[in-house]
Every structure is written in structure tokens, then in C-alpha cells.
C-alpha positions as CSV (number, residue, x, y, z in Angstrom):
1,X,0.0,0.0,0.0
2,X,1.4,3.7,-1.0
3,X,2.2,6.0,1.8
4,X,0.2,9.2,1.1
5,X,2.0,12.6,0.8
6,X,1.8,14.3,3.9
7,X,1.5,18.0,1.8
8,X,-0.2,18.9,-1.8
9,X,-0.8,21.8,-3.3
10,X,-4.1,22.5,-5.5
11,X,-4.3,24.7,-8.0
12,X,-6.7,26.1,-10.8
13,X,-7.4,28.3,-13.5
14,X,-10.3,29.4,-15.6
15,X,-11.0,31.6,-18.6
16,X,-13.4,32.9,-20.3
17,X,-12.6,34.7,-23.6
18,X,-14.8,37.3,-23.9
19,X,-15.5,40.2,-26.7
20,X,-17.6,43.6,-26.2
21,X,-20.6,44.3,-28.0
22,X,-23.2,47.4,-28.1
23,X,-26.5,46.5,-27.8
24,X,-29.7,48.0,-29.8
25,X,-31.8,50.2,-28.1
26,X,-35.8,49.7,-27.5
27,X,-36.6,53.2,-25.7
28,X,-39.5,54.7,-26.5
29,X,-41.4,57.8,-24.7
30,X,-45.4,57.2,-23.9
31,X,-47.8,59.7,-24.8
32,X,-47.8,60.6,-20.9
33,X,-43.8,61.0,-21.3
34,X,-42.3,58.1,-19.4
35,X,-39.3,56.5,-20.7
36,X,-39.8,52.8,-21.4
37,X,-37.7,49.9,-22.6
38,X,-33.9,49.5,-22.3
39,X,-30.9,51.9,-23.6
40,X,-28.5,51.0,-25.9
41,X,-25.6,50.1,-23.4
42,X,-22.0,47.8,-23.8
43,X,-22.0,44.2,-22.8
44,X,-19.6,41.4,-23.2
45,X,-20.5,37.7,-24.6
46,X,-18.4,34.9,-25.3
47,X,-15.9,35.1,-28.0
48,X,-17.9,33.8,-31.4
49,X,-14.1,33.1,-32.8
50,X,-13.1,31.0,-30.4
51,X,-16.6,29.9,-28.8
52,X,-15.7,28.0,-25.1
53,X,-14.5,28.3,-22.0
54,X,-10.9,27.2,-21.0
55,X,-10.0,25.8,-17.4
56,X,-7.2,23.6,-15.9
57,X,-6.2,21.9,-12.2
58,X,-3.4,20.6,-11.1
59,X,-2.3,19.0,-8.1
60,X,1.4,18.9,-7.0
61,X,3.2,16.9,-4.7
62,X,5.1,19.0,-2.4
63,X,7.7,17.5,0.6
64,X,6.3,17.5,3.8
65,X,8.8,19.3,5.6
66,X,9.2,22.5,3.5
67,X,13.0,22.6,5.3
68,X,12.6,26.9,5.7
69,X,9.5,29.1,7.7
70,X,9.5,31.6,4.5
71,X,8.0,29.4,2.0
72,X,5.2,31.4,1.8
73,X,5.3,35.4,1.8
74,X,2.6,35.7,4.9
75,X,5.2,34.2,7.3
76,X,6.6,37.4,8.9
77,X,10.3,36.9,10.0
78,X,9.6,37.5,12.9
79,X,7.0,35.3,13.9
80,X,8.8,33.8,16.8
81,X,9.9,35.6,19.9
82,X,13.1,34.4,19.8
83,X,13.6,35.6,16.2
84,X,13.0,39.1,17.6
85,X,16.0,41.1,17.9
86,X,15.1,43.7,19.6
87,X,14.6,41.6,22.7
88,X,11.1,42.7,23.3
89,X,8.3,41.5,21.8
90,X,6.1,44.3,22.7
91,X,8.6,47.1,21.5
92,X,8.4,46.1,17.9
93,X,5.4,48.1,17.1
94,X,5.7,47.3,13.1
95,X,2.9,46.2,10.9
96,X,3.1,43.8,8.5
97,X,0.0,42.5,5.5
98,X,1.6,39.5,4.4
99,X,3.5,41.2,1.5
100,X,7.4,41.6,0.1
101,X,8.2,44.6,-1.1
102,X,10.0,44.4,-4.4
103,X,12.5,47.6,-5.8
104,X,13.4,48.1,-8.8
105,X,17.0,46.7,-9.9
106,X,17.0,44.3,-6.8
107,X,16.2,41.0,-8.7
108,X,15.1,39.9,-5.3
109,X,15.1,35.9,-4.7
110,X,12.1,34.5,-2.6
111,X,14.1,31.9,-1.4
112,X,17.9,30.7,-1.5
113,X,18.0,27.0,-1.8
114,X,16.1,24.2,-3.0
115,X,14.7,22.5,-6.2
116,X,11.4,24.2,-6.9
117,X,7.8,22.7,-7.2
118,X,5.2,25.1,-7.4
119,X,5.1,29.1,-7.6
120,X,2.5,31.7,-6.9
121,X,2.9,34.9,-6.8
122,X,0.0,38.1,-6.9
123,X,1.2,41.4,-7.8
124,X,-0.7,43.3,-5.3
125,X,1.1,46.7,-5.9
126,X,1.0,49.1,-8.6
127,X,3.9,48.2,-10.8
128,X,4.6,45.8,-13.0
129,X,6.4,43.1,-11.7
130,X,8.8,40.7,-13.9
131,X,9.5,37.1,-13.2
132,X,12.7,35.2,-13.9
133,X,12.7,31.2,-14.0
134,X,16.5,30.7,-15.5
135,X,18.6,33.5,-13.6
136,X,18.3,36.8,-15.6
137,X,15.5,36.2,-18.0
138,X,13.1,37.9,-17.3
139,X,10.7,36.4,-19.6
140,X,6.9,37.0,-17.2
141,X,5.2,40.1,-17.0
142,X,2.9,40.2,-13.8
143,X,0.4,43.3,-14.3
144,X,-0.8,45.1,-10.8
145,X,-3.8,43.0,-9.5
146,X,-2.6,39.8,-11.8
147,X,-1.3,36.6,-10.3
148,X,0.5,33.3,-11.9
149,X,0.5,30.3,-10.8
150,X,3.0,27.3,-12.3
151,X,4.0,23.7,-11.2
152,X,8.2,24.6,-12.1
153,X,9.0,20.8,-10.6
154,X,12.6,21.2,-10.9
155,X,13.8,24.6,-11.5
156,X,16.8,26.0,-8.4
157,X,15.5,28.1,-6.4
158,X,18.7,30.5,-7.1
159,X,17.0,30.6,-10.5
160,X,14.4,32.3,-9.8
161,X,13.8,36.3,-9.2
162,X,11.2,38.6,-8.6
163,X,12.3,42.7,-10.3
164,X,10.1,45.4,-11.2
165,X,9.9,47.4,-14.7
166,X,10.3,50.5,-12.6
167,X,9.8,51.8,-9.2
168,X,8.7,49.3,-6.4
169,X,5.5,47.0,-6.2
170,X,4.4,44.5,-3.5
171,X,4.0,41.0,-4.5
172,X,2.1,37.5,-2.1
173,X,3.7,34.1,-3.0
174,X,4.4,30.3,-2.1
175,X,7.1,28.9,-3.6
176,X,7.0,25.4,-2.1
177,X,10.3,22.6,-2.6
């Protein structure tokens, strides 16, 4: 009998190609002069060209012991007292929403080790962010308020680096080994 993995990721994705239309209108004034029927107004439908609906899920197998806390981008470092280096819990005062701050020029890794699974990451800021999967190619664009999500299952984690196309942006993720 199989041992089942202790950890799994599940992940999905659905579009809907869409194209924008204008609609007729059936207004028409009463003899009283109230307004009746509907305006002309823009709606979208489902792309004629292409004519359904794409979707995917995936599931991927992910080791049990994830081996660092910062696997995920809503672990603060300093989530343990001990990890606190100003000795006082209660003196650090600073706020944190679960987010890494990324400048511009820093090609900032997520993490420094390990061979690579899976890889989310939201840009929640309002840059553009850029994503490199093989050192300095930056070959994914990551709009503000977009978000990828891939199964990588063997790229290094060195490889991989988070930039901006100018100024700073905030980006979520889980990059899971």
C-alpha cells in the first residue's frame, strides 16, 4: 500500500474569452412622457471566434517538511519571539500584511536553496512586476492585481527572481520545494 504525501498543493485556472458588443436600443417615450424599454448600453459575450470556455487543475506533490519558515510570503520573520532582535516583543510596534516589497533593480530571490515545485505569486502593488525562472530572463510580465501560478517541478530556487519594470511594487507568493 502507497504511503500518502503528507502535503499537496491545488491549483486552478479558468477563462473565459470574452468580446464587447453594443446593444440596440428599444426606448421609446409614452404619450404621458415616461421613458420605457432598455438603452443601448456595452455588454460582453463569449468570443464567437473561439466559442468556449478554457479551465485547468493541477495538483502537486510537495515534501512534507518545507525545510525553511519563508515558504510562503505571509510568514513574517519574525514570527517567533526568539527571532525578535530587539529583545522585546512588545517594543516592535511594526505592521506587516503579508506582503514583500520588491524595488526596482534588486532582482530579489524568494528563497535561496532548493529545487522548486510550485510558484504563486500576486502582484498586489501598482507596478509591474517581472519574473525570472532561469537567472536573468526575465521572460513573465505580472500586471498590478494579476497573479500566476505554475507547477516549475525542478527549477533552483537561485534561478528564480522577482524585479520590477520600474519603481517598487508588493507582490504575495508560495514557492513550495
Amino acid at each position: 500500500m502507497a504511503i500518502p504525501n503528507d502535503r499537496r498543493i491545488i491549483f486552478s485556472a479558468h477563462v473565459v474569452p470574452q468580446e464587447t458588443f453594443s446593444t440596440t436600443s428599444t426606448q421609446e417615450t409614452t404619450e404621458e412622457g415616461f421613458t420605457v424599454g432598455v438603452a443601448s448600453y456595452v455588454d460582453d459575450k463569449l468570443d464567437t471566434t473561439i466559442g468556449k470556455n478554457f479551465g485547468g487543475k493541477g495538483i502537486v506533490q510537495i515534501t512534507e517538511d518545507q525545510g525553511i519558515d519563508g515558504w510562503v510570503s505571509f510568514e513574517h520573520d519574525k514570527h517567533a519571539w526568539e527571532l525578535d532582535s530587539s529583545g522585546f516583543w512588545e517594543d516592535d510596534d511594526t505592521c506587516w500584511d503579508g506582503t514583500l516589497s520588491i524595488a526596482n533593480g534588486s532582482a530579489t530571490k524568494l528563497i535561496d536553496s532548493g529545487t522548486v515545485l510550485f510558484l504563486y505569486i500576486k502582484n498586489v502593488g501598482s507596478n509591474e512586476a517581472k519574473l525570472a525562472l532561469e537567472g536573468n530572463e526575465y521572460d513573465i510580465l505580472i500586471p498590478p492585481d494579476a497573479s500566476i501560478s505554475i507547477r516549475v517541478d525542478s527549477i533552483s530556487a537561485a534561478n528564480i527572481k522577482v524585479d520590477t519594470t520600474s519603481g517598487t511594487t508588493e507582490i504575495e507568493y508560495i514557492i513550495a520545494t
